[in-house]
C-alpha angles and dihedrals in degrees: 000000000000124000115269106248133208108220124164103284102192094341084102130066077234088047092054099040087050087051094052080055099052094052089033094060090032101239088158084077090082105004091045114223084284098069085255138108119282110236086227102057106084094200091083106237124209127253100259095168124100082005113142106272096230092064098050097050087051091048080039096057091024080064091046109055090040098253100112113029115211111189127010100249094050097236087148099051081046094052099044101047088085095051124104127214091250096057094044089060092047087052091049088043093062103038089051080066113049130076 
């Protein structure tokens, strides 16, 4: 329910950096390179792009560390174990920032 926000996208050295990990660890696969669910992907993935970036980087975290599951098959969790502090706040960075 929160507004959808504009941040920088890749307008920022963190945008961009966030963009390089969302094509590196192949989150278009269900968020599409928009931030929306791919038509193709049946589990039904929330929209992540234009989101405010401080939520994401708590769902982001809150996946992470096991205390909100997001898919069944914790792709997510699995996804985001490898990922530091520093590049959840660059994805969410960039996401922030597309529409």
């Amino acid at each position: 329910s929160l507004p959808i926000m504009s941040g920088s996208g890749e307008q920022t050295p963190l945008g961009k950096q966030g963009k390089t990990l969302f094509i590196q660890e192949r989150c278009m696969y269900c968020h599409n390179f928009s931030g929306r669910p791919d038509a193709s992907y049946v589990g039904g993935a929330p929209v992540i792009g234009g989101q405010n970036k401080e939520y994401l980087v708590k769902v982001l975290k809150d996946i992470r560390s096991g205390v909100r599951k997001a898919d069944m098959h914790d792709l997510m969790k699995k996804t985001l174990a490898t990922q530091s502090d520093q590049h959840i706040d660059a994805i969410a960075e960039y996401l922030s920032g597309i529409k």
